[in-house]
C-alpha positions as a Markdown table, in Angstrom:
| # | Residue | x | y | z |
|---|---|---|---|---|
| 1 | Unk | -41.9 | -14.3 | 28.3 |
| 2 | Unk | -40.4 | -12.8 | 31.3 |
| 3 | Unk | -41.5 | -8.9 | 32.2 |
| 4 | Unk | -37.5 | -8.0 | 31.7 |
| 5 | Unk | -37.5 | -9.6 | 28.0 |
| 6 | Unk | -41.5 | -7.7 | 27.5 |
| 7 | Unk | -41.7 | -5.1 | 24.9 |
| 8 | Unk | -44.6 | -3.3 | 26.7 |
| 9 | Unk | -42.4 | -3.7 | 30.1 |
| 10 | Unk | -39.6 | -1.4 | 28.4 |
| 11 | Unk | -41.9 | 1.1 | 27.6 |
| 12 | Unk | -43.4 | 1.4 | 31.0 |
| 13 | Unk | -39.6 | 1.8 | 32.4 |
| 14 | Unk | -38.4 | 4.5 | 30.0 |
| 15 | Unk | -36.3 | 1.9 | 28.3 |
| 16 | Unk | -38.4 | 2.0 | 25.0 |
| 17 | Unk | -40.1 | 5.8 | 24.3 |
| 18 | Unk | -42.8 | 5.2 | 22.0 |
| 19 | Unk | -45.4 | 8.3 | 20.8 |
| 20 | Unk | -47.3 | 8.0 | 24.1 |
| 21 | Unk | -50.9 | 9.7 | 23.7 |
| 22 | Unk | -52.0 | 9.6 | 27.3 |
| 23 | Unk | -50.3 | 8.5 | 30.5 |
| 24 | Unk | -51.6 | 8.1 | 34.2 |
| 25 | Unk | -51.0 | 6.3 | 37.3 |
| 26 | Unk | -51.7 | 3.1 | 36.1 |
| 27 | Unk | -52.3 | 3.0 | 32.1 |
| 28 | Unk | -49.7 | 3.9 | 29.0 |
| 29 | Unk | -51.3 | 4.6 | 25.8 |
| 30 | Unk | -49.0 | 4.9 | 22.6 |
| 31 | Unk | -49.4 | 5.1 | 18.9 |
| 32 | Unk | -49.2 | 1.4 | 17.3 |
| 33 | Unk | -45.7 | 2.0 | 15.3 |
| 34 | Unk | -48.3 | -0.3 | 12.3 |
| 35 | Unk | -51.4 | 1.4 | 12.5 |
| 36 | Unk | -54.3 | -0.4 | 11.0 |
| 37 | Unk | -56.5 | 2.8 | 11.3 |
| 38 | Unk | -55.8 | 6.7 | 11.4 |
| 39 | Unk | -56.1 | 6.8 | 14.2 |
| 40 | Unk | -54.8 | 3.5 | 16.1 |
| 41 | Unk | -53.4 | 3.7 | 20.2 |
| 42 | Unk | -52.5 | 0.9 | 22.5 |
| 43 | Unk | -53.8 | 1.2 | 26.2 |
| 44 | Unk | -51.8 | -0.7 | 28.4 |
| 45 | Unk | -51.5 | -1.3 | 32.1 |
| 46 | Unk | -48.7 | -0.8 | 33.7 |
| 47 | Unk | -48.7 | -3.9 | 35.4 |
| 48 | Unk | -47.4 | -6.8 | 33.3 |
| 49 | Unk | -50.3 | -8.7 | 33.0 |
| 50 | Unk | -49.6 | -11.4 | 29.7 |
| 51 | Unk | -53.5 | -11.6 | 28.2 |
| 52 | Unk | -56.7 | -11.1 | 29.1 |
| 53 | Unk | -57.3 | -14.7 | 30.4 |
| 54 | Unk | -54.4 | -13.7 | 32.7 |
| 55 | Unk | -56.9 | -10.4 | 33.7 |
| 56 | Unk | -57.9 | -10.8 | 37.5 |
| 57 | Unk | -57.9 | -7.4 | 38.8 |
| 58 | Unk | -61.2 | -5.3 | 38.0 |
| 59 | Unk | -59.4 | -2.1 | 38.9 |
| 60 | Unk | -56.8 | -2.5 | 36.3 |
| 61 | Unk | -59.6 | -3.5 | 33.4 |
| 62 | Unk | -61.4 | 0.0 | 34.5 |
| 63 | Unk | -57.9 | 1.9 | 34.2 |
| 64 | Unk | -58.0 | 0.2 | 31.1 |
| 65 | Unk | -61.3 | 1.1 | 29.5 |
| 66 | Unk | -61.8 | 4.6 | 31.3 |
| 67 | Unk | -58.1 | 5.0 | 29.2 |
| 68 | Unk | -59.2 | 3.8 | 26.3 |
| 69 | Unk | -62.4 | 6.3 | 26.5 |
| 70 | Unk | -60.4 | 9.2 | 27.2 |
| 71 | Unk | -57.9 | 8.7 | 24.0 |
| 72 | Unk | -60.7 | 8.8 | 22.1 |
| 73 | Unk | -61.7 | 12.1 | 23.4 |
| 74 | Unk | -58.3 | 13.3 | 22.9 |
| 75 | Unk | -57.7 | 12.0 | 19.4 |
| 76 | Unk | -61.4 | 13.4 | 18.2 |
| 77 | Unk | -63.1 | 10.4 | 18.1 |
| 78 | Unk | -65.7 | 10.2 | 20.0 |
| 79 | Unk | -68.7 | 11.8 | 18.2 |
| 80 | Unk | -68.7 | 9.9 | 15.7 |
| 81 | Unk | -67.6 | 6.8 | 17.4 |
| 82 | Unk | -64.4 | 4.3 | 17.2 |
| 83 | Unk | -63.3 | 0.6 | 18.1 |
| 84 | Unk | -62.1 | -0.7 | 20.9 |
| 85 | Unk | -60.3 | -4.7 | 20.7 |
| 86 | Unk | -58.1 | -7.2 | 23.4 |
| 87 | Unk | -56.9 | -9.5 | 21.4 |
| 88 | Unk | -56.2 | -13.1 | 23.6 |
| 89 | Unk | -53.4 | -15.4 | 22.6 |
| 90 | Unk | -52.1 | -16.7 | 19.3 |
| 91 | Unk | -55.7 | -17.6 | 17.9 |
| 92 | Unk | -57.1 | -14.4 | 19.0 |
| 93 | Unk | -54.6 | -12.8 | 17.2 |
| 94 | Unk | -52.2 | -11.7 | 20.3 |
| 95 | Unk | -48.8 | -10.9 | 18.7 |
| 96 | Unk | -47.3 | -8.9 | 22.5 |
| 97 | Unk | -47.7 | -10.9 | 25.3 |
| 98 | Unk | -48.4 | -8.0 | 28.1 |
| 99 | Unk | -52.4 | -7.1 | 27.8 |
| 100 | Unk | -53.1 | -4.6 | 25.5 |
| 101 | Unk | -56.2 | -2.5 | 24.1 |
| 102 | Unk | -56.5 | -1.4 | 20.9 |
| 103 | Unk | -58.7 | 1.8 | 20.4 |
| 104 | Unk | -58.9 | 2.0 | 16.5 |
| 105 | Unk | -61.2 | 5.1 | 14.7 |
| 106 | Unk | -61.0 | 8.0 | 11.9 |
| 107 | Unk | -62.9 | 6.0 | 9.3 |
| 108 | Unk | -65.6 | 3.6 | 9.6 |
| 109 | Unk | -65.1 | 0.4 | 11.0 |
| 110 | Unk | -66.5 | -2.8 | 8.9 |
| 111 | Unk | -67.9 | -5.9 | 10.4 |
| 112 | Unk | -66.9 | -8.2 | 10.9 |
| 113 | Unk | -63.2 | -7.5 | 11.3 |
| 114 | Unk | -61.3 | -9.4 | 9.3 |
């Protein structure tokens, strides 16, 4: 998939407004429009990157996680804790090709996943 045709891509541009949470330099981070938790927001980077196996910058995996910490402060969550998840091609679950974290929380999480 090309960045032009990339869901994630649109957003980043304006074309696509989604229910952004938090938003900086480098990160987006959006409600998921199928949320699998009460609270459930997507941290992207800005930069189409297509998975995690893709991932060679450490700088954008920081912007990443230092994003995905402060949405949790913003949404509430993090005294009494949430999940954080990349999901990595089909097998891993990857349905968006540009990498995406998933910070999930406002009821307990099980484990495993499933």
């Amino acid at each position: 998939m090309s960045e032009a045709d990339c869901l994630f891509c649109k957003m980043v541009s304006g074309e696509i407004q989604p229910d952004i949470v938090y938003e900086n330099d480098h990160v987006l981070a959006f409600r998921d429009i199928t949320p699998r938790a009460p609270v459930h927001v997507l941290v992207i980077p800005k930069t189409h990157i297509a998975t995690l196996a893709d991932l060679e910058n450490p700088d954008i995996a920081a912007q990443c996680l230092l994003a995905a910490r402060k949405v949790a402060e913003l949404e509430g969550l993090s005294e009494n804790g949430y999940r954080t998840v990349i999901n990595c091609k089909k097998a891993g679950g990857q349905e968006v090709y540009h990498l995406h974290l998933h910070v999930l929380g406002g009821r307990p999480m099980k484990w495993p996943p499933g």
